[in-house]
VOKOL-884908 format. One record per residue: residue number from 0; residue in three letters; x, y, z of N, C-alpha, C, CB in turn. Coordinates in pm, whole numbers, plus 32768, in hexadecimal, padded with zeros to 4 digits. Atoms other than C-alpha are relative to their C-alpha. Glycine has a CB too. Example, Ala and Ser with C-alpha at 12.3 -4.5 7.8 and 13.67 -1.06 7.14 Angstrom:
REM VOKOL-884908
0;ALA;8059;7F89;8000;84CE;7E3E;830C;805A;8078;8000;7F9D;8003;807D
1;SER;7FAE;7F89;7FFA;8557;7F96;82CA;7FB3;806D;8049;8029;802E;7F72
REM end
This chain:
REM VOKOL-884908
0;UNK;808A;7FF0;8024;56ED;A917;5C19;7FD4;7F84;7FB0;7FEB;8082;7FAF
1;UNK;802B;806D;800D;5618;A80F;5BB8;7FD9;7FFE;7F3D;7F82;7FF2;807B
2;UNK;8041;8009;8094;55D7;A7D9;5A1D;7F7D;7FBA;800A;805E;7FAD;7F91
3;UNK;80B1;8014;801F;546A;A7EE;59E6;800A;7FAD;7F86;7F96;80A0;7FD9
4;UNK;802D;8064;808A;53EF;A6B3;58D7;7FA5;804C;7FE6;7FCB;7F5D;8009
5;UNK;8085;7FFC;8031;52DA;A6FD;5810;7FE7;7F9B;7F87;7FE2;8090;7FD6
6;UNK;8022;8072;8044;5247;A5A4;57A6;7F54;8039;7FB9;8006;7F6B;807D
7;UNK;8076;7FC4;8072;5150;A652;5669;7FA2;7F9B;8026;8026;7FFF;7F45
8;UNK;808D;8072;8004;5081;A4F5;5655;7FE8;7FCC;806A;8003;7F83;7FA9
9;UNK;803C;7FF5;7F90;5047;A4D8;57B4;7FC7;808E;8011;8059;7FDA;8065
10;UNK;8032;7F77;801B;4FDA;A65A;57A7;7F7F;7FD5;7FA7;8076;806C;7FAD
11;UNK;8073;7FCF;804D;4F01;A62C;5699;7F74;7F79;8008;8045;801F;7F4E
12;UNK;80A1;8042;7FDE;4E33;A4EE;570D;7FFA;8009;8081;7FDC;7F5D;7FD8
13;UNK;8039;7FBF;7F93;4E10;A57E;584A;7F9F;808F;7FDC;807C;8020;805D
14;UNK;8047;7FA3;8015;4D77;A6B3;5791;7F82;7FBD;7F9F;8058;8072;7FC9
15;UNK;8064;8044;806A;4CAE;A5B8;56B2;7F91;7FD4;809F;805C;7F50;7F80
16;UNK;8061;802B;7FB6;4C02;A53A;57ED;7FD5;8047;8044;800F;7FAD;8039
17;UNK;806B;7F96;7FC0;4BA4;A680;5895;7FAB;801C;7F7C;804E;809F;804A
18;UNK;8030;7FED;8064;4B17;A6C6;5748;7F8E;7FC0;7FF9;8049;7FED;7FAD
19;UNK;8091;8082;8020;4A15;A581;572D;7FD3;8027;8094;8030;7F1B;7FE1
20;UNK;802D;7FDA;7F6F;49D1;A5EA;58C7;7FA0;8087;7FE3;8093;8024;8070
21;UNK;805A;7F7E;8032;4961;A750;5842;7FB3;7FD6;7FC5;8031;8069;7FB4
22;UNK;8069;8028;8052;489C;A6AE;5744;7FAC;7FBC;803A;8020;7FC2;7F9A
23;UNK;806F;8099;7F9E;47DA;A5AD;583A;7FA1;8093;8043;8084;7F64;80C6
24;UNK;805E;7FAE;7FBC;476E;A6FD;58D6;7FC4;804F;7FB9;802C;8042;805C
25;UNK;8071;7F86;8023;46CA;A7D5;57D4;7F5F;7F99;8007;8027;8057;7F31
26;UNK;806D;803B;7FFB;4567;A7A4;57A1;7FDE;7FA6;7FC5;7FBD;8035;7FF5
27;UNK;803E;8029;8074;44A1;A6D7;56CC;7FAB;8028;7FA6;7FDB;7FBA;8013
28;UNK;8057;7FC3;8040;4414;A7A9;55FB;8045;7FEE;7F53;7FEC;809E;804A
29;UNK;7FBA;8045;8084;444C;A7D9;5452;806B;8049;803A;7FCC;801B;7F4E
30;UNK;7F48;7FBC;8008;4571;A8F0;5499;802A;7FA3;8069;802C;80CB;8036
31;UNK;7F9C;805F;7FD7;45E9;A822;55AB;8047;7F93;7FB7;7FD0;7FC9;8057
32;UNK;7FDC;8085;8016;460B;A708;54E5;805C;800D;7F8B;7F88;7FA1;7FE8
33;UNK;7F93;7FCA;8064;46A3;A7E0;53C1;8079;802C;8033;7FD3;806D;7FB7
34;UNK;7F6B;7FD0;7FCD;479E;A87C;549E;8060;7F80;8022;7FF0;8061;8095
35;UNK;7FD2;808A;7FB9;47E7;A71D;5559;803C;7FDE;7F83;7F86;7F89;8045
36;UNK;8000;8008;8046;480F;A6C1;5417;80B1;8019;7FB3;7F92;8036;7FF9
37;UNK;7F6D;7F98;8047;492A;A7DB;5367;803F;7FD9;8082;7FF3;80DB;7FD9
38;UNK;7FAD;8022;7F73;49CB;A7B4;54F0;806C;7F91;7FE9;7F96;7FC5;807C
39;UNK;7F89;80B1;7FEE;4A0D;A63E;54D2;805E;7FDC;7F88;7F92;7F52;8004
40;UNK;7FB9;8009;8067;4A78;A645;5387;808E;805F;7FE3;7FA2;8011;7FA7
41;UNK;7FAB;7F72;8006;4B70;A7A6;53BA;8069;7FBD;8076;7F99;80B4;8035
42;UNK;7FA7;7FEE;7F8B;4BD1;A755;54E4;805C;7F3D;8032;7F76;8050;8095
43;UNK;7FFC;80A1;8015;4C2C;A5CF;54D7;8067;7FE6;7FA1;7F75;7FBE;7FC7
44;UNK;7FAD;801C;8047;4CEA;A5C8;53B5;808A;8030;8005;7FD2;8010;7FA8
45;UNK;7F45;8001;8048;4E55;A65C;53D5;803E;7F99;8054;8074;80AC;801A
46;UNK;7F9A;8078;7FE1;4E91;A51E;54C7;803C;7F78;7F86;7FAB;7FB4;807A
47;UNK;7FEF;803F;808F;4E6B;A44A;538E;804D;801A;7FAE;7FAC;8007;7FBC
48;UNK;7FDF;7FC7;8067;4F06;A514;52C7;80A4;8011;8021;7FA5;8080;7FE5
49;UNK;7F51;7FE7;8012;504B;A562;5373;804E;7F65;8023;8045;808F;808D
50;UNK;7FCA;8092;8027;5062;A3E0;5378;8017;7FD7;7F84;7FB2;7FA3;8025
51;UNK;7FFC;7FDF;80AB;504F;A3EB;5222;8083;8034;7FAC;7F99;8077;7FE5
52;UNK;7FA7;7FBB;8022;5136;A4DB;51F7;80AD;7FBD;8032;7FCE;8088;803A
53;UNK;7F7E;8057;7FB7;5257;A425;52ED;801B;7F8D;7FB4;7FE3;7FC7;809B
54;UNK;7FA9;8061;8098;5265;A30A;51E5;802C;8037;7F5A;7F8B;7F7C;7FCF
55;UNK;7FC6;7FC3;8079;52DC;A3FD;50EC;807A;7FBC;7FBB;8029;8086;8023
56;UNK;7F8D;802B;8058;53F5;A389;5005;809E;8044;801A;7FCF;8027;7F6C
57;UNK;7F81;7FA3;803B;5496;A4BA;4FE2;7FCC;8098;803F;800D;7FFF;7F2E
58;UNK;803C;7F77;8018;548E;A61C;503E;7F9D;8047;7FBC;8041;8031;7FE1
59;UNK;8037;7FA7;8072;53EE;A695;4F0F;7F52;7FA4;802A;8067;7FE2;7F31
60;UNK;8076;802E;7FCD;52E0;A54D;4F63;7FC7;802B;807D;800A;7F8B;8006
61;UNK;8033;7FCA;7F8C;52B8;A5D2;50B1;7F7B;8056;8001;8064;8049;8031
62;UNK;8029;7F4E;7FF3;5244;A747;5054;7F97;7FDC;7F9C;8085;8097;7FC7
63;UNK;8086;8026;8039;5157;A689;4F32;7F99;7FC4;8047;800F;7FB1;7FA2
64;UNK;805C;803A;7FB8;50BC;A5A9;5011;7FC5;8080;808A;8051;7F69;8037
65;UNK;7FFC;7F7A;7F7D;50AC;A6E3;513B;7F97;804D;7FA5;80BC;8070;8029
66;UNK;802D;7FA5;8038;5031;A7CB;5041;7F75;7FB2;7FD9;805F;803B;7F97
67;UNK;8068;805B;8032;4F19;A6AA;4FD3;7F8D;8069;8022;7FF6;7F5D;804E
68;UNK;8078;7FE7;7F6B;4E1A;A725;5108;7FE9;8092;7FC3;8050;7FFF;80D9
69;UNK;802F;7F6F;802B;4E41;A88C;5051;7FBF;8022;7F73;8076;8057;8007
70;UNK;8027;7FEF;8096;4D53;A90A;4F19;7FE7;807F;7FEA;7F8B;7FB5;7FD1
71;UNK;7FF2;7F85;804D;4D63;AA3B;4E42;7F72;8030;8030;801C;7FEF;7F51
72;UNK;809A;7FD7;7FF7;4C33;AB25;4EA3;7FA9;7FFB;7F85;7FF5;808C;802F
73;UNK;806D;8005;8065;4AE6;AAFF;4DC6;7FEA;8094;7FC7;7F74;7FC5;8045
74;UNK;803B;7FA5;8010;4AB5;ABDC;4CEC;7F78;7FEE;7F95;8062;8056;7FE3
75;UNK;807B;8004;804C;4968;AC35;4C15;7FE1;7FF6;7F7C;7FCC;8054;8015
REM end
């Protein structure tokens, strides 16, 4: 049987560019441009990021830099 790769940062800027493709198609309106908006910014960043993360140091730098992209919920 064949061992399946899974190359993450080819995965994830292949999901970064359907992403900016979805975004070329909403409207132009304000929520379009707000959604387009949260989209490109949500959906765009964990290629960056798990580049980021692959020049880690160390284990422990890894899971800091990984964990970066995550923030405590707001509270009031």
């Amino acid at each position: 049987m064949k061992k399946q790769t899974y190359d993450l940062e080819e995965r994830l800027l292949e999901y970064s560019v359907r992403i900016i493709k979805i975004v070329e198609q909403l409207p132009n309106t304000k929520a379009g441009s707000h959604v387009a908006g949260q989209l490109l910014r949500s959906g765009t960043s964990p290629y960056p990021n798990h580049g980021e993360a692959q020049a880690a140091e160390s284990p422990k730098d890894f899971i800091h830099i990984a964990a970066g992209g995550l923030s405590a919920p707001r509270t009031r």
